[in-house]
N, C-alpha and C positions, 0 to 999 in steps of 0.2 A: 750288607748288600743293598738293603732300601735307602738310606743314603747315600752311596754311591749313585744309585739309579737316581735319586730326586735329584741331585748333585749336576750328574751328567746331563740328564733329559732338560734340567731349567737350560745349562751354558750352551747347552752345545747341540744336541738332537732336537730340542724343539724347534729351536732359531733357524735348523738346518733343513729339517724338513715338514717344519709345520705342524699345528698344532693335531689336526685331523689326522696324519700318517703317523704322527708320534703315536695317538693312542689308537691305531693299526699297530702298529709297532709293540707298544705293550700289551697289547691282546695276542698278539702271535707270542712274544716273548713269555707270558702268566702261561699259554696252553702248553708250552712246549716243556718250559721245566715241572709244571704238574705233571706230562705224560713221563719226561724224565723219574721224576719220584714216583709215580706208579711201577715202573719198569725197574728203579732202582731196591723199590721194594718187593715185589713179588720174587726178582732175583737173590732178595737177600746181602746186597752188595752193601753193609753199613761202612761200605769206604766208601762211598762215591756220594754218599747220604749228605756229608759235608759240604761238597762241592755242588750238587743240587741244591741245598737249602740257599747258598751263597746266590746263585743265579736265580733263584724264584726270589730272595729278597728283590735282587736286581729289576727284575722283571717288574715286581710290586713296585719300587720306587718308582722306572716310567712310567706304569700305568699309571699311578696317582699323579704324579706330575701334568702330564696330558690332560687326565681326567677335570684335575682342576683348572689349567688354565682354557680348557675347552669348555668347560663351564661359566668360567668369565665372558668368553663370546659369547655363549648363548643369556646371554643378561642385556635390559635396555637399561640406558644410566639411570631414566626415574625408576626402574624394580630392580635395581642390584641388591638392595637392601634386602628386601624381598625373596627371590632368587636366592641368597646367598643363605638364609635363615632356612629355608626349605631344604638346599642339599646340608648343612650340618644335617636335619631332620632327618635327610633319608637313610645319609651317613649314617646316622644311630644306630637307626630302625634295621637297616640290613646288619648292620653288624650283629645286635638281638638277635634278630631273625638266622639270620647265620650260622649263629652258634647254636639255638635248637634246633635247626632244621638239620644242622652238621652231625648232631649230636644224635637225633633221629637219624639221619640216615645211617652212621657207623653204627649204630644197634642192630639196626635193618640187614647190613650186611653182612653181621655177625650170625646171624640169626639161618640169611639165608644159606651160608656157605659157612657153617660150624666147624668142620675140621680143614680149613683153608686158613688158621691161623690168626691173629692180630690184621693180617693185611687184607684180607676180604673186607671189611668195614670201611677201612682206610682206600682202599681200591676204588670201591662205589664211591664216596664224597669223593673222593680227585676226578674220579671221572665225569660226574656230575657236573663238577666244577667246570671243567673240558669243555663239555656241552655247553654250560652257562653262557663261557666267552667267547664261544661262535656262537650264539644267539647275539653276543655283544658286538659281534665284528658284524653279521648282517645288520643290526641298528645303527651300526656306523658307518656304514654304505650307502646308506639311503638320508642320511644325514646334510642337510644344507644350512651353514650359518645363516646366509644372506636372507632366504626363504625363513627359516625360524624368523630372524627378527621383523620381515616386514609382516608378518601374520600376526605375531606379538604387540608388535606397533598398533596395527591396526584394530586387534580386539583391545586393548588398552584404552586409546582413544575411545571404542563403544564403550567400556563399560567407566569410562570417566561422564562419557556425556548422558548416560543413563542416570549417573548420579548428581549431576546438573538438573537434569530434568527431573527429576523427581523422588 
């Protein structure tokens, strides 16, 4: 499914509607097969388990896709270098972070809701998650290439001529 979605999002959806709606598009697409697998699991439906995993791949493929080439706009040619060393960085770092925070919280929901099974744990982190990527779709809202780069340009410039000066 994440191939598929890189796949499609590079040929066809981003060229079509742009890099900003694409990763609209993957944020709506990640929230919705997560609530899927919550709903697929609390139900206990391990048929339908398939075909959710298939579509959150999917979903992950656009978002990365977007994520990255949305990331290329927000880079000036003299910091791409720069820029580009920093999200591997974050990319790390969240993923680390990820997995204990993930790993905590399924304890957590284990904990809180004992005879609710395996899926209390699992319930919390996806929903979690849920919340995360409308936190991710309001930052994307408010989001201006144009405005990034001429602010980037401009502190750039100060702090090149800071280091001219002294």
């Amino acid at each position: 499914g994440t191939l598929v979605g890189l796949l499609l999002a590079g040929w066809f959806i981003t060229p079509k509607l742009g890099k900003l709606a694409t990763a609209r598009l993957g944020c709506w697409m990640v929230m919705g097969s997560l609530f899927l697998l919550v709903i697929s699991g609390w139900q206990q439906a391990s048929g339908l388990l398939p075909l959710v995993m298939v579509l959150f791949g999917f979903a992950a493929g656009v978002g990365t896709n977007s994520a990255l080439t949305l990331m290329l706009d927000l880079t000036l040619p003299a910091m791409a270098g720069t820029f580009v060393g920093i999200w591997g960085l974050a990319q790390a770092l969240s993923r680390g972070m990820g997995k204990v925070v993930g790993g905590g919280l399924l304890d957590l929901g284990r904990q809180l809701l004992p005879n609710a099974g395996p899926m209390a744990g699992y319930g919390l982190v996806f929903s979690i998650e849920i919340v995360v990527m409308a936190g991710a779709l309001i930052v994307l809202n408010q989001l201006s290439v144009g405005q990034f780069r001429e602010s980037t340009a401009q502190r750039l410039d100060m702090v090149l001529m800071a280091e001219i000066d002294g």
